[in-house]
N, C-alpha and C positions, 0 to 999 in steps of 0.2 A: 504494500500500500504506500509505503515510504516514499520508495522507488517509481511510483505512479505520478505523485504529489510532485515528485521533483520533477520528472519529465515533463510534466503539466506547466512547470512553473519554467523552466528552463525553454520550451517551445514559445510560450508568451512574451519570455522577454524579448528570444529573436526575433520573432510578429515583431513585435512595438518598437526595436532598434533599427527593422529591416522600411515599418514604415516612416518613422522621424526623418531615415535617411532618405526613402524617393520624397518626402516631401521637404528637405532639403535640395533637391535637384532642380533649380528654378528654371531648366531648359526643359523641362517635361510637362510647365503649367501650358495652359490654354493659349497663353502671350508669352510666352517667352523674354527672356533678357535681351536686348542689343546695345551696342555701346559705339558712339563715333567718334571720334578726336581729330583736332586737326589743328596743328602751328599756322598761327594766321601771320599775313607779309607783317603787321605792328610788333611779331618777336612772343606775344601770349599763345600760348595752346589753353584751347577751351577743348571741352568734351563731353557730351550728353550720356547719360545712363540712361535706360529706360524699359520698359515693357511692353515689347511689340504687340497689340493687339488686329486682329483679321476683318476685315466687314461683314464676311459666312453669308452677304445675302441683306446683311442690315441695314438700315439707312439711318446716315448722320442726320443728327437733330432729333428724330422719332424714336431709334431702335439702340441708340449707341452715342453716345459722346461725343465732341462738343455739343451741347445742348442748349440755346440760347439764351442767356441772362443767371448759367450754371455755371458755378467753378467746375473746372477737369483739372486734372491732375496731367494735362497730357500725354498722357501714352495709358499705361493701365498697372495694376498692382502697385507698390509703393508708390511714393512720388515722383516723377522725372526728375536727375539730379544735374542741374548742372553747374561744371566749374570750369574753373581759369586760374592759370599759375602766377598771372601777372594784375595788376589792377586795366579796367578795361571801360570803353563808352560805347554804351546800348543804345542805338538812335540819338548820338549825343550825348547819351546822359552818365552821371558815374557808376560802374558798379566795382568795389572793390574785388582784391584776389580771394578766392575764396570758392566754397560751396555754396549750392542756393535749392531750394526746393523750386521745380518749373511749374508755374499754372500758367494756366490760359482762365479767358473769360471772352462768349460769342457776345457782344452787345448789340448786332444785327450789322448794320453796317462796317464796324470794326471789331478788333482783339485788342483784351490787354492784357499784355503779358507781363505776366510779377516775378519775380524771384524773391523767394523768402527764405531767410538764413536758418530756419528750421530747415534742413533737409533731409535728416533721416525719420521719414514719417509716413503711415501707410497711406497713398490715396490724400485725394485733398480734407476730409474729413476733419484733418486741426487745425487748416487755417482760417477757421471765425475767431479762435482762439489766441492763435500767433499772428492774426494781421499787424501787430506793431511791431513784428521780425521784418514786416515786408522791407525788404533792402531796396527795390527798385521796380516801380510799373511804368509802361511805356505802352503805348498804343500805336496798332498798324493796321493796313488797310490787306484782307485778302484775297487770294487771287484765285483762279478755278483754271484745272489743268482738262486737257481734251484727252489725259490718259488718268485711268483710274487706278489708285494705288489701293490692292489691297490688304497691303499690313500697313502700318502705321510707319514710317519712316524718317528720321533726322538726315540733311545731308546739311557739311559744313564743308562751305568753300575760304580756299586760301584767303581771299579777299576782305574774309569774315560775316557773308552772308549767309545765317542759317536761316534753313528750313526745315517746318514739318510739313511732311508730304502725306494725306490720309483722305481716298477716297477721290474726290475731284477738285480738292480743297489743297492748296500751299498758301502757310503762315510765315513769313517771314521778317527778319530782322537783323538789324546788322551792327558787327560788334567791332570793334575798331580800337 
């Protein structure tokens, strides 16, 4: 019976250490991880983290994120991260070196995108909370592509124009 008790007890704890670990595997969730970098011509490397999510068929606005007058956390699961090794200007403006948690915000005609110095946080969820971290909003106007992306995508050019690419939808802005 000893011997039953223990098998019993020894097969659960592999179960429970076998699942901690795939649900440590952040490349096996639904959105997976991606991560872009790139040394801009001003000498800073900026670089987005994030969590790729898919369209499967859904429409932005209705079925899926951005949602008009809705914080996103831009991309999906934790927060969008991004940083820069150098202090840097976001459509002019300052943002020091540092990490920042990414949102967006669709206000119909425009985005405004914030950086907030919380940045290890799941989802935008804590920022009603941390809006006096926000480091830096800037507003831009976006544009609509004739090719449909369907995972969510960062690209950063040398120049220091980023974009998210998601859907028929690029956000862009530029760091300098």
């Amino acid at each position: 019976m000893k011997s039953i008790f223990s098998l019993a007890l020894l097969s659960t704890a592999l179960f429970i250490s076998a699942t901690v670990k795939a649900q440590e595997d952040k490349s096996k969730r639904p959105s997976p991880p991606a991560k872009v970098s790139q040394k801009l011509k001003s000498g800073a490397t900026i670089s987005i983290d994030y969590s790729q999510p898919s369209l499967k068929g859904r429409t932005i606005g209705k079925d899926v994120e951005p949602k008009q007058g809705e914080l996103w956390r831009a991309g999906a699961n934790e927060a969008t991260v991004f940083e820069t090794n150098k202090d840097v200007k976001v459509e002019g403006q300052p943002l020091p070196a540092g990490k920042y948690a990414l949102f967006m915000m669709d206000n119909g005609d425009d985005y405004t995108v914030i950086f907030n110095k919380v940045w290890k946080t799941w989802g935008a969820f804590d920022h009603e909370k941390n809006k006096d971290k926000d480091a830096l909003q800037v507003k831009v106007k976006p544009t609509t592509s004739s090719t449909v992306q369907e995972k969510l995508t960062y690209t950063i050019d040398p120049s220091g124009k980023v974009s998210l690419l998601w859907g028929d939808r690029v956000i862009s802005f530029n760091v300098k």
